[in-house]
C-alpha positions as CSV (number, residue, x, y, z in Angstrom):
1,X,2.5,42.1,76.3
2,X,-0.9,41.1,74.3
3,X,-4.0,42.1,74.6
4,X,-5.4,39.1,76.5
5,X,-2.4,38.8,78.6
6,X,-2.8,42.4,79.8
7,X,-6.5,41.6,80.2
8,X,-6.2,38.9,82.0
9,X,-4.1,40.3,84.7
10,X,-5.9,43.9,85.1
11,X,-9.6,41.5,85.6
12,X,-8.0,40.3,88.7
13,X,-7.6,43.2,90.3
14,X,-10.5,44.0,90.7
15,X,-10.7,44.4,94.5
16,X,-13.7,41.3,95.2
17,X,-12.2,39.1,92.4
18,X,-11.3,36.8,95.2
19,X,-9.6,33.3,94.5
20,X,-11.4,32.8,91.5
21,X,-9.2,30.7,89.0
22,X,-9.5,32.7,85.2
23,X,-8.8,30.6,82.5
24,X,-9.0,31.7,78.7
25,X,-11.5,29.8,76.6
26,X,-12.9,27.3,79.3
27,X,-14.4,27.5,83.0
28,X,-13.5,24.7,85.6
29,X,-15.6,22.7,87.8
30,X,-14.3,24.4,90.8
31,X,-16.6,26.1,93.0
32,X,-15.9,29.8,91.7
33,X,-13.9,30.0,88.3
34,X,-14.1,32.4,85.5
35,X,-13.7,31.9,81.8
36,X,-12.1,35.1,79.3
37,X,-13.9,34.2,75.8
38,X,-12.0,36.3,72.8
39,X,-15.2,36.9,70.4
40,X,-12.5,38.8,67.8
41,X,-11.8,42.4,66.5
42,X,-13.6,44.8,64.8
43,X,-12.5,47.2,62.4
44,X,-14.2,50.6,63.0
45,X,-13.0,52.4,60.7
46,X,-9.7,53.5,59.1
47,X,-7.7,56.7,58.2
48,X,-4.7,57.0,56.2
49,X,-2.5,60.4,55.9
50,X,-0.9,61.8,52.9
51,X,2.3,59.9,53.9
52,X,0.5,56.7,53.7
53,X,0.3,56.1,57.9
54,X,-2.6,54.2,58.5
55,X,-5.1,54.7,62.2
56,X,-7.6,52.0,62.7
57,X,-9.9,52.5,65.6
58,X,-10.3,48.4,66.5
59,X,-13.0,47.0,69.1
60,X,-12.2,44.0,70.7
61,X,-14.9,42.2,72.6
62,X,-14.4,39.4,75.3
63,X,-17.0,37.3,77.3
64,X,-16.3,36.7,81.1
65,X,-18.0,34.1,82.3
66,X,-18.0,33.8,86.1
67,X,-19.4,30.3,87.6
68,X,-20.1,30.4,91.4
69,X,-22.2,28.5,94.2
70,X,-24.3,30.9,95.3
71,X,-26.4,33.1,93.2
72,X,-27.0,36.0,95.2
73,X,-23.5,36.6,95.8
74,X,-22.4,36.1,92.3
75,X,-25.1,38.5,91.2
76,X,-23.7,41.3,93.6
77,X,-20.2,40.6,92.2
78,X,-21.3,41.4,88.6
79,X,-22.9,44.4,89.4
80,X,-19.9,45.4,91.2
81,X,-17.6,44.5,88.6
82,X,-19.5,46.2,85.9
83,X,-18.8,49.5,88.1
84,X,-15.9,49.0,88.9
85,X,-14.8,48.8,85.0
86,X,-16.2,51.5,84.3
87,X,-14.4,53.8,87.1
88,X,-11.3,52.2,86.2
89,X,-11.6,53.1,82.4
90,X,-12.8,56.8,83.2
91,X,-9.5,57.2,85.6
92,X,-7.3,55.9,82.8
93,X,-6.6,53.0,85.0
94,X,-7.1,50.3,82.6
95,X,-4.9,48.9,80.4
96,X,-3.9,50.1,77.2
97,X,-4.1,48.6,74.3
98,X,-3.1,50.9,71.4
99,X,-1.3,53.8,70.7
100,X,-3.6,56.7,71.4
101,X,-4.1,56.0,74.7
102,X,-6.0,59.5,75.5
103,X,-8.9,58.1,73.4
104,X,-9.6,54.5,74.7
105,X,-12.1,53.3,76.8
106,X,-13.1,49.7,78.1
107,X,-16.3,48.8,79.5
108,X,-18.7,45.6,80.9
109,X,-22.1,45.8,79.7
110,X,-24.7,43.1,79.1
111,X,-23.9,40.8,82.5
112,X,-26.4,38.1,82.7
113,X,-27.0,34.9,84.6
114,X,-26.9,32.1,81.5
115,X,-27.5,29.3,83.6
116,X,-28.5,27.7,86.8
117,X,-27.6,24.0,88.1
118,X,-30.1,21.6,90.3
119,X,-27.9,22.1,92.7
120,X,-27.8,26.0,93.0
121,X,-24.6,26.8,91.0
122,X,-25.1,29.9,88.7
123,X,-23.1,30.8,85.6
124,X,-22.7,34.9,85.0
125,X,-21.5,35.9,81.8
126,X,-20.3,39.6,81.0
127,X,-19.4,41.2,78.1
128,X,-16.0,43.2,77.5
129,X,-15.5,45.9,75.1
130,X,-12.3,47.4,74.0
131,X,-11.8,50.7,72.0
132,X,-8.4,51.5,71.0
133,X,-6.5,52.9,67.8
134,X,-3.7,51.5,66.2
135,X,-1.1,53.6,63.9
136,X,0.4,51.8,61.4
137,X,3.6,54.3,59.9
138,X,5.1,53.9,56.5
């Protein structure tokens, strides 16, 4: 399974995800729904052995954004998320994404509120962060 797929079904669940619909690379109009943004990979760094097997250590980064009708509530839900993904990757509960699994970590940082409607609706966004090595053998 892929790395957004696996993503995508570990994000819901989280216990107070509720019925939120979570679509990749959009948000609806509904009144809670949450967008997964892929902002790409970055290459870390890179190690190869004397046989030629290659270790990258990778970061992927996502955005969540979370759209909801009250701000209040959607403002407790971020902070809860944000905890929540970080207890998850400390009990190696999260998914894994590469092939040293002892030595990845995922975490939610930078949650904000981006924007707020006329008519009360508040957008949340959250960033994702992936660490994970991948061993590439000869």
């Amino acid at each position: 399974m892929e790395i957004l797929e696996k993503l995508k079904f570990w994000l819901q669940t989280f216990p107070q995800w509720g019925e939120a619909q979570l679509l990749v690379d959009d948000t609806a109009a509904e009144s809670v729904s949450c967008g997964l943004f892929p902002i790409g990979v970055e290459e870390l760094s890179r190690k190869e052995d004397l046989l030629g097997n290659k270790s990258v250590q990778c970061r992927q980064t996502f955005l969540l954004r979370r759209i909801a009708q009250r701000q209040e509530e959607a403002a407790a839900w971020l902070m809860e998320f944000q905890a929540w993904v970080g207890q998850q990757s400390q009990k190696k509960a999260a998914p894994i994404f590469g092939d040293v699994p002892e030595k990845e970590w995922i975490r939610a940082e930078k949650g904000r509120l981006s924007a707020v409607t006329q008519t009360g609706t508040a957008t949340y966004e959250i960033r994702i962060i992936c660490e994970y090595t991948k061993i590439f053998n000869c």
